[in-house]
C-alpha positions in Angstrom: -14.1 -14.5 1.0 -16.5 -15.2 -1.9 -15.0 -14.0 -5.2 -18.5 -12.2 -5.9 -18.1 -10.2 -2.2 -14.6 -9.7 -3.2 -15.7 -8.0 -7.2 -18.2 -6.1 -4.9 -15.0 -4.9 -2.7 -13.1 -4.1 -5.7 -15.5 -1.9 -7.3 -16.6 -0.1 -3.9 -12.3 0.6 -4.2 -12.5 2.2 -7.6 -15.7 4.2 -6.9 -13.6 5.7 -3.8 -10.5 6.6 -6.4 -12.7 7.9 -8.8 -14.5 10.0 -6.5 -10.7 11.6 -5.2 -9.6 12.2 -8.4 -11.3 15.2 -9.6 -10.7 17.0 -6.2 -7.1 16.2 -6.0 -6.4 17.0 -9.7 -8.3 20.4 -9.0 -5.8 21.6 -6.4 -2.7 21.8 -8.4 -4.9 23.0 -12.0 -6.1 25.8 -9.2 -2.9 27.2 -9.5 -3.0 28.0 -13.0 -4.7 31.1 -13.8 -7.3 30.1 -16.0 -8.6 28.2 -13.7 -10.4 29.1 -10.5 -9.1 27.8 -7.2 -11.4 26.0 -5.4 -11.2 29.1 -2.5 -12.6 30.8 -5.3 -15.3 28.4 -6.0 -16.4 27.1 -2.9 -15.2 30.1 -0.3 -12.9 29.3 3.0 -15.8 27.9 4.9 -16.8 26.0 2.0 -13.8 23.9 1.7 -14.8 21.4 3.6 -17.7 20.0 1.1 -14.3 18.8 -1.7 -12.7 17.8 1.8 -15.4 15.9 2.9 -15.3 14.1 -0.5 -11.9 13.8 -0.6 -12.0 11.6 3.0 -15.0 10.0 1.9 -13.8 8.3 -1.5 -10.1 7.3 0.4 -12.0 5.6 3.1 -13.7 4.0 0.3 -11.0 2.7 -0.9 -9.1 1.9 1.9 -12.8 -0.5 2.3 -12.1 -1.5 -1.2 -8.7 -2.9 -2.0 -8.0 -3.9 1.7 -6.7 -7.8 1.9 -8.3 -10.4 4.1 
């Protein structure tokens, strides 16, 4: 694989992380009182929108960092 394909591969990776990491640092801060849950924010049905972006940023980087 080309090394710039392979930069291109590795970025793609730490978009994917950086998109999880808001969501999954939001579910245990949720827990804390002064700060809403995301029930609260985005409803039951709603859940699946953080979900969605959850899955979406670790199949990103499961795209990203995965070795040829």
């Amino acid at each position: 694989m080309r090394p710039a394909s392979r930069r291109a591969l590795r970025t793609l990776g730490v978009i994917g992380v950086l998109a999880t990491v808001p969501v999954l640092a939001w579910l245990p801060l949720g827990m804390l009182e002064s700060v809403p849950s995301m029930i609260d924010v985005f409803g039951v049905a709603g859940l699946r929108i953080p979900a969605s972006v959850t899955v979406g940023g670790l199949l990103l980087a499961a795209i990203g960092f995965f070795e040829w």
